[in-house]
TORPA-4810 file (N, C-alpha, C, O; in nm, 3 decimals):
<nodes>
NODE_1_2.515_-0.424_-0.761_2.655_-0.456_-0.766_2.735_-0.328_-0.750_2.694_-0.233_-0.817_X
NODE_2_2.847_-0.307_-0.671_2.952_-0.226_-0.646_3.057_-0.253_-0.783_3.077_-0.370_-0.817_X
NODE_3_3.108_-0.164_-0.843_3.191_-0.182_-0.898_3.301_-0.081_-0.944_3.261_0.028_-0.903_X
NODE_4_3.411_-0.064_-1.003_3.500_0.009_-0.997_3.523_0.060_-1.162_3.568_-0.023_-1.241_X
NODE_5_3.493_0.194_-1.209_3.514_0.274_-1.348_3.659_0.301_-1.351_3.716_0.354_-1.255_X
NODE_6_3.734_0.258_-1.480_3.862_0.370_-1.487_3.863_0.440_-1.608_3.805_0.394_-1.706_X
NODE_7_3.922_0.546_-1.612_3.935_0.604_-1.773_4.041_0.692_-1.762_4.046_0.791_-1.688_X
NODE_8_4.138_0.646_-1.852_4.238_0.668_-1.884_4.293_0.729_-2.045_4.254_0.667_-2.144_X
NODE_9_4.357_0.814_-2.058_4.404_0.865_-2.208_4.437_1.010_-2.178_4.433_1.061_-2.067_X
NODE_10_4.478_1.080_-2.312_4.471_1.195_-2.307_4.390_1.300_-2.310_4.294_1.316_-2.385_X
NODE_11_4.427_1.365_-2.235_4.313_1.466_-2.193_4.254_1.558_-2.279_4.327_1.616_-2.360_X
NODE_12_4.132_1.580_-2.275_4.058_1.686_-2.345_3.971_1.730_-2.318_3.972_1.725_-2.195_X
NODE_13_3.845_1.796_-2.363_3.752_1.846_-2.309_3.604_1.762_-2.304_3.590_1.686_-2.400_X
NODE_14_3.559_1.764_-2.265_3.452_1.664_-2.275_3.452_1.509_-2.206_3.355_1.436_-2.225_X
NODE_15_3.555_1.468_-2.134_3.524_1.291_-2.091_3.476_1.260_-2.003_3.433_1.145_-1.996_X
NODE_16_3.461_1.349_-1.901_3.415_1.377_-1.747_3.232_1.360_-1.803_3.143_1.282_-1.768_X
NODE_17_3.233_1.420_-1.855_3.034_1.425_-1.960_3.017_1.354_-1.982_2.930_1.297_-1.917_X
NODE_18_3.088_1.270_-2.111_3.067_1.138_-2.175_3.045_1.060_-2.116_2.949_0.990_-2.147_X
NODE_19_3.116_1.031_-2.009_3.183_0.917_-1.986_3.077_0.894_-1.828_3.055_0.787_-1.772_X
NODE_20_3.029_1.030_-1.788_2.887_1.030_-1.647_2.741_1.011_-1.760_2.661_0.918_-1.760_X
NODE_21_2.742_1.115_-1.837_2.607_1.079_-1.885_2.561_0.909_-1.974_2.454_0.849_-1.960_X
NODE_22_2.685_0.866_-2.065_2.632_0.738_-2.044_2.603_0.656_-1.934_2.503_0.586_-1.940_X
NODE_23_2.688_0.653_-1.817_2.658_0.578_-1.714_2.527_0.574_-1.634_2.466_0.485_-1.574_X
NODE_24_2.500_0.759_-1.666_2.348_0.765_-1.590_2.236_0.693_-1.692_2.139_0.630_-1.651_X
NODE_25_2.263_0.711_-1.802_2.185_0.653_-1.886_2.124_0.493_-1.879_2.012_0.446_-1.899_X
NODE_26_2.254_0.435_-1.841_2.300_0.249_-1.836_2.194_0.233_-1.685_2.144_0.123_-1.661_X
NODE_27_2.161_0.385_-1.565_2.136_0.323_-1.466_2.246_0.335_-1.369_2.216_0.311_-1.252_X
NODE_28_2.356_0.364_-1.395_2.466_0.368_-1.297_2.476_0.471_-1.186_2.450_0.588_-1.214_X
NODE_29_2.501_0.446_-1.097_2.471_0.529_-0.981_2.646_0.573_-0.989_2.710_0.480_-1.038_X
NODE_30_2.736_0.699_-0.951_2.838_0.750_-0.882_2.818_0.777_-0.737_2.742_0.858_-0.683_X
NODE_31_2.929_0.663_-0.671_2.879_0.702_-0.516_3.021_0.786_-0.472_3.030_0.852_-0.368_X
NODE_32_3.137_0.770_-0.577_3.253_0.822_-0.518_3.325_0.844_-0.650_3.310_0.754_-0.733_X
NODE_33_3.417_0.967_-0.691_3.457_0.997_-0.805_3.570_1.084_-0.765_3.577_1.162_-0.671_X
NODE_34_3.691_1.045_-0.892_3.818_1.110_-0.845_3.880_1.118_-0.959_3.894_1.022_-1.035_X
NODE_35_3.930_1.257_-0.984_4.007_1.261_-1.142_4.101_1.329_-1.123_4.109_1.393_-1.019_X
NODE_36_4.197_1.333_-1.218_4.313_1.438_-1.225_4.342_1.430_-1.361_4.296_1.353_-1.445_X
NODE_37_4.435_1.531_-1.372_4.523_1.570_-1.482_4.659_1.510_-1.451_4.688_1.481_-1.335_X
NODE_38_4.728_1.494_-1.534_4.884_1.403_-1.521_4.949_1.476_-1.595_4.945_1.406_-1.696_X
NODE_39_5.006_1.564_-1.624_5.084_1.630_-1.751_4.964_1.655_-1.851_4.889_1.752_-1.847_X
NODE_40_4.956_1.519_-1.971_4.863_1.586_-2.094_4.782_1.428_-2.024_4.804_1.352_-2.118_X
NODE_41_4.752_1.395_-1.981_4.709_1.285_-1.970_4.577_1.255_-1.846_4.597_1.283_-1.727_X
NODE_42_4.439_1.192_-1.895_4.372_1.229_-1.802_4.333_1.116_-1.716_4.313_1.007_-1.769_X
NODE_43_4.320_1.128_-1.595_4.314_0.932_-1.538_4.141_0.983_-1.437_4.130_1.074_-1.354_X
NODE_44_4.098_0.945_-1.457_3.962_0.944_-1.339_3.941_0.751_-1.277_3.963_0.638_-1.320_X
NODE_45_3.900_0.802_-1.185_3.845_0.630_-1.100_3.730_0.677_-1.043_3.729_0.776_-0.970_X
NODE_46_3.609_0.600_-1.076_3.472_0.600_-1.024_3.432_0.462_-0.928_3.477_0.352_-0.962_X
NODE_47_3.355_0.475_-0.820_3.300_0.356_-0.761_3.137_0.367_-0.787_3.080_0.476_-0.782_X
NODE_48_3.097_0.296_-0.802_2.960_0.316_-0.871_2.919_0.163_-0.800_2.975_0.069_-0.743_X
NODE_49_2.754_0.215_-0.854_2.664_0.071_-0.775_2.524_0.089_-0.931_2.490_0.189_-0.995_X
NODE_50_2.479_-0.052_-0.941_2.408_-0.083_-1.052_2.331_-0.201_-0.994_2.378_-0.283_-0.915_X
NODE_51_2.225_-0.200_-1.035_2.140_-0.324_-1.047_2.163_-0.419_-1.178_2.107_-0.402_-1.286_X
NODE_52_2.289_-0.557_-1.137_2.292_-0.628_-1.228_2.182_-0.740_-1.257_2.195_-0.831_-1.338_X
NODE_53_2.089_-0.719_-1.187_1.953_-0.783_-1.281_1.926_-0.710_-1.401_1.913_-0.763_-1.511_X
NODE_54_1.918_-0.589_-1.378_1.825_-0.507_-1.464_1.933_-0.493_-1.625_1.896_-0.450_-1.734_X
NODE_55_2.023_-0.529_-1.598_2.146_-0.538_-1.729_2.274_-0.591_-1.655_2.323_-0.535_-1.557_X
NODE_56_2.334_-0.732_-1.728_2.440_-0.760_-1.692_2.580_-0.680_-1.711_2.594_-0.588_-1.791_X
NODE_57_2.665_-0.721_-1.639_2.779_-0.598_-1.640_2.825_-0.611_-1.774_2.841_-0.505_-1.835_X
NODE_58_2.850_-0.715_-1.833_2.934_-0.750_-2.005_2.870_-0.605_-2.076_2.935_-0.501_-2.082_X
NODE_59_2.724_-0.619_-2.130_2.666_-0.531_-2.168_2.694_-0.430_-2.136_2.724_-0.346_-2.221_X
NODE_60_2.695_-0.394_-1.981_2.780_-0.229_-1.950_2.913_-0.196_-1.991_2.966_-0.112_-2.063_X
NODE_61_2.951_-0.299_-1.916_3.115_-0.311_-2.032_3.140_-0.263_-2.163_3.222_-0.181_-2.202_X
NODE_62_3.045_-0.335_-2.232_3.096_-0.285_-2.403_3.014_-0.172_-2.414_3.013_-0.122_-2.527_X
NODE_63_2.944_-0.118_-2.330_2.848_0.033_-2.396_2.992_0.131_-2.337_3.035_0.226_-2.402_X
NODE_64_3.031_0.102_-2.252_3.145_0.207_-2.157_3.245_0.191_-2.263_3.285_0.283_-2.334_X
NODE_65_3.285_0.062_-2.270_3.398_0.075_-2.411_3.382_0.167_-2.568_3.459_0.215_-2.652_X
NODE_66_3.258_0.158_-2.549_3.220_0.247_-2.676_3.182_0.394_-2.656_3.192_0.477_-2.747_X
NODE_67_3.144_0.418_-2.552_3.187_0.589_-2.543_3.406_0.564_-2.484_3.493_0.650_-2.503_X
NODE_68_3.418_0.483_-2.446_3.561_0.541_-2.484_3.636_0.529_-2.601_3.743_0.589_-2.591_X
NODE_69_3.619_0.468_-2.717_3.643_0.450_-2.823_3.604_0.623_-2.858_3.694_0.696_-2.900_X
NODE_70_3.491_0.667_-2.840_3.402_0.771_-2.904_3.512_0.907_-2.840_3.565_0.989_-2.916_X
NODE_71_3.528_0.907_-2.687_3.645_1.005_-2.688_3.803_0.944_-2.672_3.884_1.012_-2.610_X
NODE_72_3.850_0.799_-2.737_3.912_0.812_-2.809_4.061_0.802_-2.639_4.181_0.832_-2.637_X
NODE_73_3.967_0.747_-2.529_4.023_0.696_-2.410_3.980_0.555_-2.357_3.882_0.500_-2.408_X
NODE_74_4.052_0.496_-2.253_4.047_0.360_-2.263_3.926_0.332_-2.084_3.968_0.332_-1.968_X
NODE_75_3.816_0.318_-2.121_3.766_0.291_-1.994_3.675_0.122_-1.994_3.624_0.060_-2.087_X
NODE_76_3.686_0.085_-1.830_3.710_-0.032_-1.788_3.613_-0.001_-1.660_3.627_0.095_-1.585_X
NODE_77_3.507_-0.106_-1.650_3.467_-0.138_-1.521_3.451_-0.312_-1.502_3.402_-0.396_-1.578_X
NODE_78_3.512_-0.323_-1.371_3.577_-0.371_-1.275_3.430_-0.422_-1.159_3.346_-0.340_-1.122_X
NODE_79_3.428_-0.520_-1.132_3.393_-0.588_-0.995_3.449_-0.465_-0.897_3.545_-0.397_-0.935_X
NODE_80_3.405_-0.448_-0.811_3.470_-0.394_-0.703_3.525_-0.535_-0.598_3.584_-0.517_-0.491_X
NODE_81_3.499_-0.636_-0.641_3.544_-0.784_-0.564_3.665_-0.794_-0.631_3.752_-0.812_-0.545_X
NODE_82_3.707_-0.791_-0.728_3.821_-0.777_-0.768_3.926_-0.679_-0.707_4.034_-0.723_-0.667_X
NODE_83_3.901_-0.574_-0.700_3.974_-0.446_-0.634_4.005_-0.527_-0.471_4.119_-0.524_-0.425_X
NODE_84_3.911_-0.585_-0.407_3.896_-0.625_-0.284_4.030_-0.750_-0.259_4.131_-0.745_-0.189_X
NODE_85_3.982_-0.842_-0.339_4.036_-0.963_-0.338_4.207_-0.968_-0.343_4.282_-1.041_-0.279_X
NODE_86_4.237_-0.867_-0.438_4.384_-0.816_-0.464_4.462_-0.744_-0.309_4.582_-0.750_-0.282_X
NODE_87_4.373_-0.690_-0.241_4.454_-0.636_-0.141_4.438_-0.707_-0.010_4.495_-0.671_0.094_X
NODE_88_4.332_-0.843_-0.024_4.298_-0.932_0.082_4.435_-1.036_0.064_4.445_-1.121_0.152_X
NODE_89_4.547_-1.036_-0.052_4.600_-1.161_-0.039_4.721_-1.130_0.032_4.799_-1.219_0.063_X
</nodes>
């Protein structure tokens, strides 16, 4: 499955780590990655690919929610069919 990472909050040191090494952990592949700084505020968007046999996305979902809880930023993965579907209408 293709799908789309966001993580959003204020910036600090460490989320760029957190927030790749769980994913490699889950199995998640980064095929495309993009971050910035906003003032104090940090926004990254990942496109990533996973084998949803091997673990359904819900489960990835709430492990990603819980390293962002852990640095204390808000991250979200997304269908990449969703991302799609929105700019097909």
């Amino acid at each position: 499955m293709i799908a789309i990472v966001t993580v959003t909050g204020l910036d600090h040191t460490g989320i760029v780590a957190a927030v790749s090494t769980r994913m490699s952990a889950l199995g998640i592949n980064i095929v495309n990655i993009s971050q910035t700084i906003m003032g104090e505020y940090f926004t990254m968007i990942a496109q990533c690919e996973f084998d949803e046999t091997a673990q359904p996305i819900e489960s990835i979902q709430a492990e990603l929610r819980r390293v962002g809880e852990e640095q204390q930023v808000v991250v979200r993965l997304q269908s990449e069919a969703i991302f799609r579907a929105m700019h097909e209408l």
